[in-house]
N, C-alpha and C positions, 0 to 999 in steps of 0.2 A: 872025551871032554877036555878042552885047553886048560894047563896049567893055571890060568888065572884064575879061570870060572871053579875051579874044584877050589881053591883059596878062599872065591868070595863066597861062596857057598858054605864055606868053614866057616867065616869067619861069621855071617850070617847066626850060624848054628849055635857058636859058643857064644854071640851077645844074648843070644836064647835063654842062655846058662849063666851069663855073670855079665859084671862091668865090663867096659872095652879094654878100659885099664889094666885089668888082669890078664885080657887076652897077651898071650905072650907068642913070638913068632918061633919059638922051639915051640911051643901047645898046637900052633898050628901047622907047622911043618912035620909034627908027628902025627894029625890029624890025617894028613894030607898024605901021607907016605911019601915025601921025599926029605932031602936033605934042607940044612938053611941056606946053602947056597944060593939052592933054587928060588927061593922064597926073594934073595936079595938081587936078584936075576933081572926078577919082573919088577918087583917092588923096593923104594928107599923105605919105607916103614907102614906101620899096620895104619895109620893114617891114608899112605897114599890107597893102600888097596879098599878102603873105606869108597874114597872116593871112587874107587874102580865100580862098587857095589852100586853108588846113585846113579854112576853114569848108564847103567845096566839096568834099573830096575826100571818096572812096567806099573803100571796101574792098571788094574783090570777093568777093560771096558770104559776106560778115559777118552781112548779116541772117540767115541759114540755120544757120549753126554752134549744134551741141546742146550744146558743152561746150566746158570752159576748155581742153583740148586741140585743139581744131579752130579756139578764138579765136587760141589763140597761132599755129597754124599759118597762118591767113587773116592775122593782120599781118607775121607774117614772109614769107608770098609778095608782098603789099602790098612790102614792106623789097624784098625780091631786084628786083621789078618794076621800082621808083625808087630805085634802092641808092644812086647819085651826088646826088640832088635830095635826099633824103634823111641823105645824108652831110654832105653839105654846109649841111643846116640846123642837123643836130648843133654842128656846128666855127663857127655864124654867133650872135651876138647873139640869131636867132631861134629857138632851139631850146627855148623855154619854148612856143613855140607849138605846134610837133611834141609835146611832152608831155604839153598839154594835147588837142591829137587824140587822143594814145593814150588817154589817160584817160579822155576821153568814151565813147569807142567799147566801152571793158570796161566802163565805168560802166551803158552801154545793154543788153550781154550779160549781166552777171553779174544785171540788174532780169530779164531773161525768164527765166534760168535758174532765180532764188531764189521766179519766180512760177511756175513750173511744178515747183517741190515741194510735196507736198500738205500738209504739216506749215506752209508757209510762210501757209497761210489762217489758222492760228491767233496768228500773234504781228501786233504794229503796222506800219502803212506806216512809222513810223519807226524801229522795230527792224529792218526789211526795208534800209530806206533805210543807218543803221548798218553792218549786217553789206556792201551794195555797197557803199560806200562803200571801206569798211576792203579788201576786195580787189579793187576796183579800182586802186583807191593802190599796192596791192602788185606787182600785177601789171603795171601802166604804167610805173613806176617799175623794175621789175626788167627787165621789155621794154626802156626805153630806155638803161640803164646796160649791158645787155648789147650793145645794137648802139651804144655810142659808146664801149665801152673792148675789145671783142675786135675782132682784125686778121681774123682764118678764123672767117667768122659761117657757121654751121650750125644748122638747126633744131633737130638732137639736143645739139645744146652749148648751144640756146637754152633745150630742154627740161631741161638738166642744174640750170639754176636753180632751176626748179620742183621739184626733185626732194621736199621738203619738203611739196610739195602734190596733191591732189587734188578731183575733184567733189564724194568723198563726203565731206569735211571742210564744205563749208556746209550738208547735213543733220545733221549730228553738234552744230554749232553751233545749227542752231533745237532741236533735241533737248536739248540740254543749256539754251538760254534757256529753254524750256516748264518742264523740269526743273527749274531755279533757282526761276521764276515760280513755279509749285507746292509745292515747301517751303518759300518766304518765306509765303507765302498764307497756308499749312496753322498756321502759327505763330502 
């Protein structure tokens, strides 16, 4: 296993076990059985190797999800899975890093979902790009506000956010840009 991955795998392990804060890079270079050299080798600080962790991590079964109900349910099993590692990113300096994970991950979902509407062949990769965009943001942001300010996290309390939303509101949206597009035109 690369030097890196046995680090982010520690470092994983001790947020398990405490704040990030306390994580110390002698804690986990003694973890790791090498020296700190090593440690400063790969990484400027237990920050950047944080970020080495999101760039890394997986959501099980993310790629497969057909809809914004089954995305939000694959990050919140994700959440249950690493509740502590992940708590504990919330409550650390590093928690713009966990955000931007979430964001990519919807950002990735909501591009397969808006490309398998058929209505979505007819407007621009930039009006595509637009419309993920705009709910991804929504949706990452609503995700992570919900698991850093409730105490009793629940998927149906996490779906109580959404409650405002559904799949079929991003066809209704290309339906209505065609529609705008078309009587601007017409005029």
């Amino acid at each position: 296993m690369k030097t890196e991955h046995r680090f982010a795998e520690a470092l994983k392990s001790m947020m398990s076990e405490m704040p990030l804060e306390e994580v110390s890079v002698a804690a986990l270079t003694r973890r790791c059985k090498v020296n700190r050299q090593t440690f400063y080798y790969h990484f400027h600080d237990i920050y950047d190797l944080l970020a080495l962790v999101f760039l890394n991590e997986k959501i099980q079964g993310i790629e497969e999800v057909r809809n914004s109900e089954e995305m939000a349910t694959a990050i919140f099993d994700y959440y249950i899975r690493n509740q502590r590692f992940i708590d504990e990113t919330l409550n650390s300096a590093g928690k713009d890093l966990f955000v931007e994970f979430i964001y990519n991950t919807c950002y990735k979902c909501f591009t397969t979902f808006i490309n398998n509407i058929v209505d979505s062949k007819r407007i621009s990769a930039n009006e595509k790009k637009n419309i993920v965009r705009f709910r991804a943001f929504a949706y990452s942001n609503t995700i992570v506000y919900y698991l850093s300010t409730h105490k009793n996290k629940t998927l149906s309390g996490l779906f109580e956010c959404f409650c405002f939303e559904n799949d079929e509101n991003m066809r209704k949206e290309i339906i209505d840009l065609l529609d705008y597009r078309w009587r601007t035109n017409k005029k």
